[in-house]
N, C-alpha and C positions, 0 to 999 in steps of 0.2 A: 504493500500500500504506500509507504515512504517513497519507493523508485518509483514508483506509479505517477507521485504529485510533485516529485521532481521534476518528470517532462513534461507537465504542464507551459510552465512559462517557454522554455524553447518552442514549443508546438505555435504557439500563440505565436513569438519571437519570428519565426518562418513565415507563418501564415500574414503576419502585417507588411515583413520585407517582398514577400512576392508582389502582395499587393501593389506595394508602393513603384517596385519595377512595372510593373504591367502600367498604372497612372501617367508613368512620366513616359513610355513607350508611345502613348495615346499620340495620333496623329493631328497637328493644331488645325485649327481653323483657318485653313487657307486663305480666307479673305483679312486676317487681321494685320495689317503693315505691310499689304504688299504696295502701298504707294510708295514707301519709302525705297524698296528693291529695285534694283536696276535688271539687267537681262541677266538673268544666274543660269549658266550648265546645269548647276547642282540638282533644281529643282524642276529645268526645262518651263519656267514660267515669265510673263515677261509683262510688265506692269509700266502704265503712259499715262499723266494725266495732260501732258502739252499736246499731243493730238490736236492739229487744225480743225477748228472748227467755224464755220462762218455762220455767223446768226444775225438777222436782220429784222427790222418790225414793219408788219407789212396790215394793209388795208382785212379782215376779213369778209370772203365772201358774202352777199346775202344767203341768209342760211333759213332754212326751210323751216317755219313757226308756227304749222297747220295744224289746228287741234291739238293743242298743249293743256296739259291740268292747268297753267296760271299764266298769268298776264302781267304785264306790269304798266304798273299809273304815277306819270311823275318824269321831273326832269331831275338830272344828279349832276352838280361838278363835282367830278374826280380829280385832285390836284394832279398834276405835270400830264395831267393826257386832255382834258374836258369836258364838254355836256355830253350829255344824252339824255335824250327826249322819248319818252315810251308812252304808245296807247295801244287800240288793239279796236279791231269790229269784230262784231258776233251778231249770228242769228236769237232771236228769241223769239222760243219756240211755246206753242199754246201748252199749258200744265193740265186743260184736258179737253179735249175736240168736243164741239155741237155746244157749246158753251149761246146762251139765250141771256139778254142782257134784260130782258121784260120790255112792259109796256112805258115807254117814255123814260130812259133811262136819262141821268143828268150826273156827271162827272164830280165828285168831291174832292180827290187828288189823285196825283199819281206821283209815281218818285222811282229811281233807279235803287235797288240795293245791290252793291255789289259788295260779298263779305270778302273779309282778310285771310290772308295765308298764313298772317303773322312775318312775315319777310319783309322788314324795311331797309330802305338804302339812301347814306348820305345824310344832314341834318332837315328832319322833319320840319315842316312850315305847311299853314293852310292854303290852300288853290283854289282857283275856278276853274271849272271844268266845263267842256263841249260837250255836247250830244246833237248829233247828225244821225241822220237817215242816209243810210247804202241808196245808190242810184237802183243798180243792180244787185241779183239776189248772188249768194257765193253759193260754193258748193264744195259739200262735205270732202267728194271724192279729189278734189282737185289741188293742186300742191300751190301752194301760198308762203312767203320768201316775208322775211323782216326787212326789206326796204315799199314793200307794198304800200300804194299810196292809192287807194279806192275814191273810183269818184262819188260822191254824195251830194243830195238837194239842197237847195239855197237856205232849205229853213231850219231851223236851230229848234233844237225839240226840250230842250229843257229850260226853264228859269234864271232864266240872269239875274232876276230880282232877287234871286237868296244869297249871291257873292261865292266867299271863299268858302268852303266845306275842308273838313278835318280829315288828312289823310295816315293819319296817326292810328296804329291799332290796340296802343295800349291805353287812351284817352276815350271815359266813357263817352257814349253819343245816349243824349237827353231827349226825347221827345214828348213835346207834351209835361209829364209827370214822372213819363216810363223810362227806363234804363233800356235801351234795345240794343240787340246784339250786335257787336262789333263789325263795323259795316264801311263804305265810304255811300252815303247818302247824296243824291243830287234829286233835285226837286225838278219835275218834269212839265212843262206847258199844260194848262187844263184845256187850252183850245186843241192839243194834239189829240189828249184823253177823249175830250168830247168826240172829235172827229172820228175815233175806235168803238163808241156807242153807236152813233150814229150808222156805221153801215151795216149790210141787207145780213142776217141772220148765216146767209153761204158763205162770208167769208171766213169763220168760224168754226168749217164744220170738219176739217183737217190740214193738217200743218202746210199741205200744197196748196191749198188756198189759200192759207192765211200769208204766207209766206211772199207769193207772188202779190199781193195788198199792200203789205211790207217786207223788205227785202234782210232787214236788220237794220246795226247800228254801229256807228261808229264813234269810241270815245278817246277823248284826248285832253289836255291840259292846257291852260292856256296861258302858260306862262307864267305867272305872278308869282310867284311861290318857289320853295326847293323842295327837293327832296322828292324819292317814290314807294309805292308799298306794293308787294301783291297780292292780285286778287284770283277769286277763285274761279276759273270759265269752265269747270266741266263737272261740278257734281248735283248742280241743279239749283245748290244755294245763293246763286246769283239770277236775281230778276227782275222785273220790271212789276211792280205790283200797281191796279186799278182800283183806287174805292169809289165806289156809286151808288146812286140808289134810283129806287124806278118807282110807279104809282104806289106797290104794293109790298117792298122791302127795302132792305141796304145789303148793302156785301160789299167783295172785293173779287177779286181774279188776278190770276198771276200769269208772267208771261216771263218762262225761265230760259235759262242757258243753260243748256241739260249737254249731257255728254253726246248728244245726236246733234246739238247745230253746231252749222260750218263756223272756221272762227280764227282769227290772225293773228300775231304779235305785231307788232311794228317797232323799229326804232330807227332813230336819228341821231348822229353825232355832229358834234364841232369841236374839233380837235383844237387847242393851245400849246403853245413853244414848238418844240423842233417837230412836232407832229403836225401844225399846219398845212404841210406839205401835201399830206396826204388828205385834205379836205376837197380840194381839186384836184388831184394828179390829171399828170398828162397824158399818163398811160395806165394801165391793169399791174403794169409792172415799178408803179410807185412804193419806195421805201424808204427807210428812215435808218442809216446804220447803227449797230450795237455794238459798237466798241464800247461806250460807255453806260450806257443802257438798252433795257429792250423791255417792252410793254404785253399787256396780254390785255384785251378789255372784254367783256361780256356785252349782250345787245347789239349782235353784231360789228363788232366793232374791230378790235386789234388782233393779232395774232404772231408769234412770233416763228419764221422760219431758219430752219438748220439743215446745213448744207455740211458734209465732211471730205473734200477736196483729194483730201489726198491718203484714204483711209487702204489703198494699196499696197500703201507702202510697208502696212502689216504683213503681209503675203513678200514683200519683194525682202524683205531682213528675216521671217523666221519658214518662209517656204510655203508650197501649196499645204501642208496638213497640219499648218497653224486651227488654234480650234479656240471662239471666244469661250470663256470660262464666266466672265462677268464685263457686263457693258453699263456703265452708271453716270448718267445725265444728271448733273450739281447744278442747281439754278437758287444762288442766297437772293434775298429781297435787299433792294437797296433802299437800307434805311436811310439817304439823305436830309429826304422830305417828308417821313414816312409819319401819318395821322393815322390815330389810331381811333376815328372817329368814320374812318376809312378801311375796315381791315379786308384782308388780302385772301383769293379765291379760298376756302377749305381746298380744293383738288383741282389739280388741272388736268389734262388731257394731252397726251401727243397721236397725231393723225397724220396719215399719208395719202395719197393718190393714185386711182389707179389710170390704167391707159388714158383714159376719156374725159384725168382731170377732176375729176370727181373726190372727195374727201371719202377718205375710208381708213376703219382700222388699222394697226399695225400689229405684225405676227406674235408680238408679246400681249396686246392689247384679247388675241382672239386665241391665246394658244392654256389649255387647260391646266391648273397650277402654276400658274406664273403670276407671282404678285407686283405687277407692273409698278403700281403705288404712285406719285405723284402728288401725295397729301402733303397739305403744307405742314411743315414741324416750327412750330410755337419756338421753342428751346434752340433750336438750330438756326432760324430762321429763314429755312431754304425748304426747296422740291426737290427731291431725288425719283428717278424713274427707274427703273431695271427695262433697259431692250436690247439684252443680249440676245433675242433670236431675230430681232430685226437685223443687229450688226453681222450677225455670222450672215443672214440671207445676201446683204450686202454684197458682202465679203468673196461668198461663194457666187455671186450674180457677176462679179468679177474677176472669177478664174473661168468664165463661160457657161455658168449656171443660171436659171431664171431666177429672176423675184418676184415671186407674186404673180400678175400675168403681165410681168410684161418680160422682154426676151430678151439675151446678153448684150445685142446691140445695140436697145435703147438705153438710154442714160438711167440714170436712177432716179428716182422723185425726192425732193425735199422730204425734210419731216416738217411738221408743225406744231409749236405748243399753242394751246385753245383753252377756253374756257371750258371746267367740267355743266357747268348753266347759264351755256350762249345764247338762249333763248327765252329765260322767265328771271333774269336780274339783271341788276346794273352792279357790278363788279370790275375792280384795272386792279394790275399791280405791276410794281415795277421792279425788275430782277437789272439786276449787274450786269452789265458788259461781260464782252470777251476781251477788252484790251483794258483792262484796272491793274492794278498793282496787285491789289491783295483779293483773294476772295474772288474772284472770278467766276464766270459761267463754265462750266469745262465740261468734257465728257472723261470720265476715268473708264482705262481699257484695261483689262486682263487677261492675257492669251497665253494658249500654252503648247508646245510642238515637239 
């Protein structure tokens, strides 16, 4: 029993040292210092974060805004980029067909509700708002762009006599006595209301009739005021509601924006300082260079393109079976000017082109387990992306393999950074150059052969 609890501790003694050989055998984390590494034999891995990169700030696209959950209302200055100007037209659609308004109906009010998303941008202030009537009717099925400019009738459908309204959604709205639910309120003509009593019973008795009577509406801002909020266009709780009364009752009737009508975003910019340029360019191919900054703006607005020149040169120093191991786009915000009254997209987006021009995905963007990322980091104050199977497609589309669909002898397409919600905010932000001192926009490559 004594020799027995003798070899106790040795046993123990063995079993810890093995352990501790086996821990420190453990193979590191490849990715930790290898920016520091120069091209090593040792480990055949070869780490670049000066890699040419051309990055420039370019006009975006009008982008497709057709039937989106939300809209936005309001104009925003975003310091060092500028305005933008956001409204939107929508159908509104009857809340229930064969709707009988009685004998001698007579108009009490009418008024737009359209409720909040809760999403505000830039410092809130009260507006006056428009309300127009669509010339023509839209339709659901057909694709509609945020530089859309719909023609509409001369006459102005809502009350200029009530001014500015609160487009504020954390400020109660009073009516009357009552607390009513967070809303942006505009008060609509009673000569329009009346005009909607008055006709024949058929126009009422389904949405293609009522429709082709009225085509919709178009809203917008008129200037006075800052700041915008968003509203909600597709769950029904935006509408147009009717009180009246006839010989023998009162009521009301609602005329909603349901997820069945047609419906646009719109927006307009005016660019300030070095981005003027691109308020008239002279060509499609107007930009703004990034040496020392580059912009991203939401509401169709900014976007920034990246061009890698001379990414070959990977292939021409470690061979054809160089293989990326990790491809990391660094884009810090330049705190300059930087308001924090103002803050910067949560996510952006990178997108490519196919043959036709067209914006489309990128193969990290579409490829299963790949956590692309692009979220902004608070602490870090930068975007980091992972498109390492973009860069290998690259890579390989220039040893005479395709990309995507297009074929070894056409060029490669830009990337672009974009807004992750170019369509339902007003959102800029502004990242570093590629020609600063410190802190730079950079791509870091990691290849190994």
């Amino acid at each position: 029993m004594m020799k027995q609890k003798a070899n106790i501790p040795w046993a123990a003694f063995w079993t810890l040292w093995c352990l501790i050989i086996f821990v420190g055998c453990e193979k590191p984390d490849s990715s930790i210092g290898l920016g520091l590494q120069p091209v090593s034999e040792m480990f055949g891995v070869y780490t670049s974060d000066t890699l040419t990169v051309e990055m420039v700030t370019v006009r975006e696209d009008s982008l497709s805004t057709a039937r989106l959950s939300a809209a936005v209302l309001g104009r925003v200055f975003t310091p060092r980029i500028g305005w933008t100007t956001a409204g939107f037209a929508t159908q509104l659609r009857l809340s229930a067909p064969g709707i009988d308004f009685g004998s001698n109906p007579q108009v009490d009010s009418l008024f737009l509700s359209l409720r909040f998303t809760g999403d505000t941008y830039g410092q809130l202030s009260d507006q006056s708002m428009l309300v127009q009537q669509l010339a023509d009717s839209l339709s659901y099925d057909s694709a509609y762009y945020s530089n859309f400019s719909p023609e509409v009738t001369h006459d102005i459908l809502n009350d200029l006599s009530q001014g500015q309204v609160s487009i504020n959604p954390s400020q109660d709205l009073i009516v009357g006595e009552d607390t009513v639910v967070k809303q942006i309120r505009i008060n609509m003509n009673p000569v329009f209301g009346q005009n909607i009593l008055d006709q024949d019973t058929t126009i009422f008795q389904d949405n293609e009739s009522w429709l082709n009577f009225f085509p919709g509406i178009v809203v917008s801002t008129m200037g006075d005021g800052v700041g915008a909020a968003g509203v909600d266009i597709s769950s029904g709780l935006s509408l147009m509601r009717l009180h009246y009364h006839n010989d023998n009752d009162t009521s009301f009737y609602d005329f909603i924006i349901s997820p069945l009508s047609a419906r646009v975003n719109m927006f307009r910019q005016d660019y300030v300082g070095e981005l003027s340029s691109l308020n008239t360019p002279t060509s499609d191919s107007a930009f703004v260079a990034g040496d020392q900054s580059l912009y991203v703006m939401s509401g169709s607005g900014l976007k920034t393109q990246l061009r890698i020149p001379y990414l070959n040169s990977i292939t021409d120093s470690l061979g054809a079976e160089r293989a990326v191991q990790k491809a990391e786009l660094i884009l810090p915000l330049d705190e300059s000017f930087f308001d924090s009254r103002y803050p910067p997209h949560e996510q952006l987006f990178i997108l490519t082109e196919n043959p036709e021009g067209l914006s489309v995905s990128t193969p990290d963007q579409v490829s299963l387990g790949v956590n692309i990322d692009g979220n902004y980091n608070s602490s870090t104050k930068e975007y980091r992306f992972n498109i390492s199977r973009t860069i290998q497609q690259i890579l390989n589309r220039e040893s005479g393999f395709a990309y995507g669909n297009f074929s070894p002898e056409e060029p490669v397409p830009p990337l672009y950074i974009v807004s992750s919600r170019a369509g339902i905010s007003i959102q800029g932000v502004v990242i570093r150059g590629t020609g600063v001192d410190l802190n730079r926009a950079r791509l870091v490559l990691t290849c190994s052969h």
